[in-house]
C-alpha positions as CSV (number, residue, x, y, z in Angstrom):
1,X,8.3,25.2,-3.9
2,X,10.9,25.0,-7.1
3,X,10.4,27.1,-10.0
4,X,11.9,25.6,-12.8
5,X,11.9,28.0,-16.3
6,X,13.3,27.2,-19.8
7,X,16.3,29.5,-21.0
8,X,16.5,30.3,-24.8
9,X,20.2,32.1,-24.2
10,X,22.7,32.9,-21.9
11,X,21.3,36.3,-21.6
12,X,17.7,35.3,-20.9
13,X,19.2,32.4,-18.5
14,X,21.2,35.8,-16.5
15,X,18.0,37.4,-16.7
16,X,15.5,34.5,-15.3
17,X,17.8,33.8,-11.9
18,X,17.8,37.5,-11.7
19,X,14.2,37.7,-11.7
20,X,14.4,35.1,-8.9
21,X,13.7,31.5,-10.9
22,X,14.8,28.3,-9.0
23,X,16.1,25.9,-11.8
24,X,16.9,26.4,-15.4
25,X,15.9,24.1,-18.1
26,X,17.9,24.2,-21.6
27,X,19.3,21.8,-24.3
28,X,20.1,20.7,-27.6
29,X,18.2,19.9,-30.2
30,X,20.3,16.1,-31.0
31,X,19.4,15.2,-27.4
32,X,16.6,17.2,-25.9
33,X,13.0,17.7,-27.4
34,X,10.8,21.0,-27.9
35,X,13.8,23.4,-26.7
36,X,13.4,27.1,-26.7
37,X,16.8,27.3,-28.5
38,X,19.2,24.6,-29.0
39,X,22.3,25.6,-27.3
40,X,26.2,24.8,-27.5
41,X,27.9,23.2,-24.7
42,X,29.4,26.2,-24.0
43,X,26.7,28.0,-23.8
44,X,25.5,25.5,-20.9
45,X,28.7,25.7,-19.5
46,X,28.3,29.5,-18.9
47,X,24.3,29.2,-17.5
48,X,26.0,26.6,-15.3
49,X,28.4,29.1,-14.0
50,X,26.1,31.6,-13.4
51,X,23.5,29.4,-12.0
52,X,26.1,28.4,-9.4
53,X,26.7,31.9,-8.7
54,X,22.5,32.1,-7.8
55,X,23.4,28.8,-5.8
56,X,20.2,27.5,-8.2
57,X,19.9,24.6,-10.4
58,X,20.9,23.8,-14.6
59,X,18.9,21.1,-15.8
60,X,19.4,19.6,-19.5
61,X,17.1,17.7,-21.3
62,X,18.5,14.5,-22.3
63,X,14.7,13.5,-23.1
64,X,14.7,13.0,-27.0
65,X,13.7,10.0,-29.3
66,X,16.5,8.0,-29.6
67,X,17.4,6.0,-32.6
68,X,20.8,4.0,-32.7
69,X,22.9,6.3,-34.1
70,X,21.7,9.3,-31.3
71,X,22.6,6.5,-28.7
72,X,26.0,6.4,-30.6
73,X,26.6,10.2,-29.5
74,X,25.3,9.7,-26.3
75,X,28.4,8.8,-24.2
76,X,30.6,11.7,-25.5
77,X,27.8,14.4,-24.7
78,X,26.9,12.9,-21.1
79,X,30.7,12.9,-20.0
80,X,30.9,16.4,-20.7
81,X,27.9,17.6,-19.2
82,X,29.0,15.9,-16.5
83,X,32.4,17.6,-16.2
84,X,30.8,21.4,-16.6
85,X,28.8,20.5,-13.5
86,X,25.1,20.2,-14.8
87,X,22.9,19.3,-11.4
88,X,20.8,16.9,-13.5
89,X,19.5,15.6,-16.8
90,X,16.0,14.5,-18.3
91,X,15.6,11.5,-19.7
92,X,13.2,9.4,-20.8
93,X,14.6,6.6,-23.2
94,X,15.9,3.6,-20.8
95,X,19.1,3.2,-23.3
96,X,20.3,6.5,-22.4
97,X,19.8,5.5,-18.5
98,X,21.8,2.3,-18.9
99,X,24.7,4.7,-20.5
100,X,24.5,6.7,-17.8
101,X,25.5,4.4,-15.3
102,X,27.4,2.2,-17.0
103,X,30.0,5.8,-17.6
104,X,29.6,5.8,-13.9
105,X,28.7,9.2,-13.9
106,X,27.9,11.4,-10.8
107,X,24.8,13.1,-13.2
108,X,21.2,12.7,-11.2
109,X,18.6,12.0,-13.7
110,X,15.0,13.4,-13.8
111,X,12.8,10.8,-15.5
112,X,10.7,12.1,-18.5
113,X,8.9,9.8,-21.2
114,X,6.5,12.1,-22.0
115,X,3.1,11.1,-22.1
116,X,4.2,7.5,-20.6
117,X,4.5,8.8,-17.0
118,X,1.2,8.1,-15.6
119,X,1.0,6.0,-12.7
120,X,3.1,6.0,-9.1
121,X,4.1,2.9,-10.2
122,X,6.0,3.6,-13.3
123,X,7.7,6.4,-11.5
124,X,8.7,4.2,-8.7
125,X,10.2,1.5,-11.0
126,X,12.2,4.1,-12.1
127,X,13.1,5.9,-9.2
128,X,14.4,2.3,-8.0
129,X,17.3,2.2,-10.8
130,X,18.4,5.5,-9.7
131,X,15.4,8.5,-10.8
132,X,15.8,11.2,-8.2
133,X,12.2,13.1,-9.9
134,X,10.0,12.6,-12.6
135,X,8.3,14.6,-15.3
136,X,4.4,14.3,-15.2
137,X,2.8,13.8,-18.6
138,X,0.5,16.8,-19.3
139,X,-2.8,15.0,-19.8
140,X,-2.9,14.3,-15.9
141,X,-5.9,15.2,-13.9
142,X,-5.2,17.2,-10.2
143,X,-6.9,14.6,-9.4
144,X,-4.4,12.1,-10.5
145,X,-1.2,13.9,-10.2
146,X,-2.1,14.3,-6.1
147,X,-2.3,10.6,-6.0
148,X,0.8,10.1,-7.6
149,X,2.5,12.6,-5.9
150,X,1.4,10.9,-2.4
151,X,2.3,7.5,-3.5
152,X,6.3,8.4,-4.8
153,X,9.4,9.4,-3.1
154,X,10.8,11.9,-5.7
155,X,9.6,15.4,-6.8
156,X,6.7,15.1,-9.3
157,X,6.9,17.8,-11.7
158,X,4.4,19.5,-13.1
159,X,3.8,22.3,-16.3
160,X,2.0,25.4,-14.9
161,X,2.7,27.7,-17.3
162,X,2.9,27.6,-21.4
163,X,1.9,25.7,-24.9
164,X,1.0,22.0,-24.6
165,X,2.3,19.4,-27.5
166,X,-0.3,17.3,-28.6
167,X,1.3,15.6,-31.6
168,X,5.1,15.0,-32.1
169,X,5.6,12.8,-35.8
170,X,9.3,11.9,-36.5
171,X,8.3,12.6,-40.0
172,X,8.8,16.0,-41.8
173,X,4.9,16.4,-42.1
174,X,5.2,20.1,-43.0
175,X,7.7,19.9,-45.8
176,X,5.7,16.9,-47.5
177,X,2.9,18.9,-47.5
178,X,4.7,22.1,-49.2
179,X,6.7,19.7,-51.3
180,X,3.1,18.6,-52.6
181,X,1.7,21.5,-52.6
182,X,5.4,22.5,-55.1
183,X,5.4,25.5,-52.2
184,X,9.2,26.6,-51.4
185,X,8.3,27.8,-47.5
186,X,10.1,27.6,-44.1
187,X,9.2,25.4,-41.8
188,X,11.0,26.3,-38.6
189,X,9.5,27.4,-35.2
190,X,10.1,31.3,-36.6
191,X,8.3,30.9,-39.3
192,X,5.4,30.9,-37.7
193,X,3.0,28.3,-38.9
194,X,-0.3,27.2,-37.9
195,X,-3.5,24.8,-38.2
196,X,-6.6,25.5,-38.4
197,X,-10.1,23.5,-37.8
198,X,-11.8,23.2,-40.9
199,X,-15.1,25.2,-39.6
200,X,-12.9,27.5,-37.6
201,X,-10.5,29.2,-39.5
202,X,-10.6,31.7,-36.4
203,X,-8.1,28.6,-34.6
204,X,-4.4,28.4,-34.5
205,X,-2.2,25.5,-33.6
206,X,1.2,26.2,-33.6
207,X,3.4,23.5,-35.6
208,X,6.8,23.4,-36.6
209,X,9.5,21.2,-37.4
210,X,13.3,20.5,-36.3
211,X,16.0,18.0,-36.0
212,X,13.2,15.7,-33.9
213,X,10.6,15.8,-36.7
214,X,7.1,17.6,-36.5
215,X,5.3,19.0,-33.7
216,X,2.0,20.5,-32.9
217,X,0.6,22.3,-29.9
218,X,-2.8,23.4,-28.3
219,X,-4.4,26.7,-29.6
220,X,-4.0,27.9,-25.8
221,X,-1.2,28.5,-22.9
222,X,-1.8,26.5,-20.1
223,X,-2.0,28.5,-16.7
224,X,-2.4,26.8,-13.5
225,X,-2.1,30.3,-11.9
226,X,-5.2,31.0,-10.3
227,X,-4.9,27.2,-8.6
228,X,-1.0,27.2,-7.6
229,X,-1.9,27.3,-3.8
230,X,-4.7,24.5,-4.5
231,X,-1.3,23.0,-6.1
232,X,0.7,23.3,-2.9
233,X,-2.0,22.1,-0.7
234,X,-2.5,19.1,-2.4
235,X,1.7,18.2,-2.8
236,X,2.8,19.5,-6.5
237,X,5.5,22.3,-5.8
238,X,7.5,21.8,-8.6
239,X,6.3,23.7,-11.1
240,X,7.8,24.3,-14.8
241,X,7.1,27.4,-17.2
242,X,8.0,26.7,-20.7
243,X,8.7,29.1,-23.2
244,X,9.1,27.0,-26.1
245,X,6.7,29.7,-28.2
246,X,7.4,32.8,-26.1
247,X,10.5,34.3,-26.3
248,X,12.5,37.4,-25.0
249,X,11.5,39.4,-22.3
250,X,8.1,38.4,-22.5
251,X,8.8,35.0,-20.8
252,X,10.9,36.4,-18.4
253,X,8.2,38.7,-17.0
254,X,5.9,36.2,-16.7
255,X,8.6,33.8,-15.2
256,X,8.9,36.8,-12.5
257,X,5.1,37.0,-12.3
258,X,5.1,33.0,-10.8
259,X,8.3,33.8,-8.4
260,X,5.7,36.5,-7.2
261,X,3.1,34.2,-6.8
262,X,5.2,31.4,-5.0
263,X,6.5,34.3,-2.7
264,X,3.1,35.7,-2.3
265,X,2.0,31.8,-0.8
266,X,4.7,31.2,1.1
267,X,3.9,34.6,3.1
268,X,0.3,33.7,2.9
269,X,-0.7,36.7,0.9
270,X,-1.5,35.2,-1.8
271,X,-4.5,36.4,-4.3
272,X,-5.3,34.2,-7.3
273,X,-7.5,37.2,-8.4
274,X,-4.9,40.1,-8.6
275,X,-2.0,37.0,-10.1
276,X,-4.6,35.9,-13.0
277,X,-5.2,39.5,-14.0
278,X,-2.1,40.7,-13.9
279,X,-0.9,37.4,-16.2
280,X,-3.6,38.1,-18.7
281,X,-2.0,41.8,-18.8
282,X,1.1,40.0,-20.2
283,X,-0.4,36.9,-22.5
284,X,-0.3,37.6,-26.0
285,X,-3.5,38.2,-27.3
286,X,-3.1,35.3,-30.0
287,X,-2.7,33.1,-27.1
288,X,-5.8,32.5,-24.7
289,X,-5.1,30.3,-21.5
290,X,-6.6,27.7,-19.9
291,X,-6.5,25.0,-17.6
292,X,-5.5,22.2,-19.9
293,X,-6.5,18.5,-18.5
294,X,-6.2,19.8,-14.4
295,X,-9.4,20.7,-13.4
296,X,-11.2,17.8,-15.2
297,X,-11.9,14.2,-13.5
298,X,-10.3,11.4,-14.8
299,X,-13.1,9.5,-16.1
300,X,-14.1,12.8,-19.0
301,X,-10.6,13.1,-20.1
302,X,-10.8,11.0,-23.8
């Protein structure tokens, strides 16, 4: 089993492989999409460092929309991951693959498009030109995700903790509206904003924008907690947490709360009970969980 957590600093990044986490999962905003905090290459230099020291894993996401001039920028930023040592990249845009190897570069790459990853067999075509894992898109079934997972060669990864994205528009959506509107307001992650259903005011969706446009996430946290060992039985032992809306301690408590629960399998004492309570103990209140798209059959998922 690999537990793989985002890292919003190089003090949360210490404070996650203290707290036991197997990889770490970071990035800038010009390359990488829906990042904690976009970080300098120094700054990933340093996690590198003191990943090293854990003997754990640095990945960086590599994953963003890529328009010509990103491509452009590309090369430069790949060669110098490559030099601090990062153990692998995310990617999902096939440019950015074909730069990769025609640098030569001794960088593994995970493959992630997002919602595209579906089927074993997109994986596999990928894993053929040199994939060594893939991301799973988070409308998957357990259903579907075990088949895949039995019919690849590569790691399938899969989210088990945190906010699901379901709507990324390059457009600045927010700022049109407030530009409209003649409203001068912030638009960032920190600010705060959220939707609403029109005949339940009572509902938040979290949406922001960045560098990569607008995005907009589910009015819950998914938690596969109470069915990680129906996980494990059924293949899918990679496992991310992301904390793209919960930062500080916070995340790294609940990042220590799934090493628990991994530990607490692997020694067969594991109660899904006692791990679901004691995860509700540290949820916000603003943010309910749920079991996203896992538990449902493939058919009822529209």
């Amino acid at each position: 089993m690999e537990v793989i957590a985002t890292a919003e600093s190089v003090n949360q990044a210490k404070a996650l492989l203290t707290v036991g986490i197997d990889t770490l999962y970071v990035g800038q905003d010009q390359f990488g999409l829906r990042l904690p905090k976009s970080l300098t290459l120094d700054e990933i230099e340093e996690i590198v460092q003191e990943a090293h020291k854990f003997q754990k894993r640095l990945i960086v996401a590599v994953n963003g929309l890529m328009h010509n001039h990103h491509i452009d920028d590309v090369p430069d930023y790949l060669s110098k991951l490559d030099q601090i040592g990062v153990d692998a990249i995310t990617v999902g845009d096939p440019g950015v693959i074909m730069t990769l190897q025609e640098l030569n570069l001794s960088l593994p790459f995970i493959y992630d498009a997002q919602t595209m990853v579906t089927s074993a067999d997109h994986i596999s075509f990928w894993v053929k030109r040199g994939a060594i894992g893939a991301v799973a898109a988070r409308e998957l079934t357990l259903i579907e995700l075990e088949n895949i997972q039995n019919n690849i060669s590569v790691p399938l990864e899969v989210q088990v903790y945190g906010p699901t994205c379901i709507h990324q528009s390059k457009r600045p959506l927010v700022s049109n509206y407030f530009r409209y509107s003649q409203k001068n307001e912030a638009t960032n992650r920190e600010r705060g904003l959220f939707l609403s259903e029109p005949k339940d005011p009572e509902t938040q969706y979290p949406i922001y924008e960045d560098q990569n446009g607008t995005h907009i996430y589910s009015t819950e946290d998914l938690s596969l907690m109470p069915y990680l060992d129906r996980c494990v039985q059924k293949g899918i032992t990679t496992w991310k947490l992301d904390g793209v809306l919960l930062q500080g301690d916070r995340f790294v408590r609940i990042a220590q709360l799934f090493v628990s629960a991994k530990q607490a399998i692997e020694s067969g004492a594991y109660s899904s009970a006692t791990f679901e309570t004691k995860l509700h103990e540290l949820q916000p209140t603003n943010r309910p969980l749920g079991a996203g798209f896992y538990l449902k059959q493939p058919g009822d998922v529209q």
